[in-house]
C-alpha positions, -999 to +999 in steps of 0.1 A: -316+073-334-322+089-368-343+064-398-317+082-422-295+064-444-259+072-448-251+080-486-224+060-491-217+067-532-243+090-536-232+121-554-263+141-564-278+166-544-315+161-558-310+118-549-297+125-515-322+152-504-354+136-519-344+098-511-342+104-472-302+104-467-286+120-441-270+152-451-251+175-430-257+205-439-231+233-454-252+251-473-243+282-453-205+278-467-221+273-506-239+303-501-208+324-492-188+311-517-214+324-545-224+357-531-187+365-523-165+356-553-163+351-586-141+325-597-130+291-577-105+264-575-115+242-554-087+208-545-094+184-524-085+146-523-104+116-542-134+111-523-141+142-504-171+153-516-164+173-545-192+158-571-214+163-540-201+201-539-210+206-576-246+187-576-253+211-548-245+240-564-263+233-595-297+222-582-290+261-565-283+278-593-314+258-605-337+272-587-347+241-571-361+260-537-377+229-523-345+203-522-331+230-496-362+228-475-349+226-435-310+238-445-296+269-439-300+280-475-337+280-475-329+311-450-304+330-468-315+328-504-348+353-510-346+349-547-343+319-559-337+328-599-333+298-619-296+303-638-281+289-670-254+263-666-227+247-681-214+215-662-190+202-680-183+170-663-148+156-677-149+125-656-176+110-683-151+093-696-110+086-689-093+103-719-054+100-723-044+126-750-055+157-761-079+147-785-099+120-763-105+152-738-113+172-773-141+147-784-149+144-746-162+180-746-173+186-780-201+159-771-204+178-737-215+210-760-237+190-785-260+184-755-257+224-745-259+238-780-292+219-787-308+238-758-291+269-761-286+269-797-251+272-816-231+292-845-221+280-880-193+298-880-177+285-849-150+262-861-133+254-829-140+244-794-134+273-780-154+293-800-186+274-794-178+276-755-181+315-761-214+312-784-226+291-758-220+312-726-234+342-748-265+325-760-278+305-728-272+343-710-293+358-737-324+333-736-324+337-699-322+375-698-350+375-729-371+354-711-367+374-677-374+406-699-407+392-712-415+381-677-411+413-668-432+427-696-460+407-687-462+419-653-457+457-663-487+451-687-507+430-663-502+454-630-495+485-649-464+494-630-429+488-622-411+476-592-376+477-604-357+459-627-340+432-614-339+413-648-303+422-660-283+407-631-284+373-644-255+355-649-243+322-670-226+297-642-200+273-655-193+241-634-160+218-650-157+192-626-124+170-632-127+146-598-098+123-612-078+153-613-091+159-575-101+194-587-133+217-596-137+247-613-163+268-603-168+299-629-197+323-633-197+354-658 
């Protein structure tokens, strides 16, 4: 008989893997779904794991190597790159109209555009969802390239490039529409 606890509510990938759950494992399905595709819908009923789903896929994209310690995943990823996300969670709050889901994601992007850094002359939701996607690719591909730098200076040679491959994930999870959204660019 296993000491593991059943996660009854639990939701987040990190809490359920570092707080002893039990967790069966389909990390061989997530990692399919990333390296095969390129955009998702993803429906399933209330209560089917869906949060789970994008809490997974986030502490992948990540980077977070050691929560996947013992699953199938730990196998088939050899990188492990850390990505930029955008989770835009829309069940933060119940929103009725058009402009309670407005206000709903404009504070969803204050929270990304003081880590990734915005545009003045973005007037409009969408247009700082672009700014965004384009500037938390470029920090991550700068910072790669300096990496990359570093070591060229420090070994005096290169290995290959694989520095311009990274791509900006975006997760929109909507659960109380019993739907997710899985997007990378």
């Amino acid at each position: 008989m296993s000491n593991k606890i059943y996660p009854i509510g639990i939701q987040n990938f990190e809490k359920l893997r570092t707080g002893g759950y039990f967790y069966i494992d389909k990390t061989e399905l997530i990692y399919r779904i990333i390296k095969t595709g390129s955009y998702y819908f993803l429906s399933r009923p209330r209560r089917f794991g869906k949060s789970l789903l994008i809490s997974t896929i986030e502490a992948y994209f990540q980077g977070k190597k050691e929560l996947f310690e013992g699953l199938a995943m730990e196998k088939l990823e050899k990188d492990w790159n850390k990505h930029p996300i955008l989770h835009l969670d829309l069940n933060a709050k119940k929103f009725d109209t058009e402009d309670d889901l407005l206000r709903l994601i404009d504070r969803q992007l204050l929270i990304y555009e003081q880590e990734y850094g915005s545009a003045q002359s973005d007037e409009t939701i969408d247009d700082r969802f672009v700014t965004l996607i384009r500037k938390a690719h470029d920090i991550i591909v700068y910072t790669r390239i300096l990496c990359s730098l570093f070591y060229r200076i420090k070994n005096c040679r290169v290995v290959g490039n694989p520095v311009l491959k990274t791509k900006c994930y975006i997760l929109l999870e909507c659960v109380g529409k019993q739907e997710i959204l899985l997007w990378h660019i």
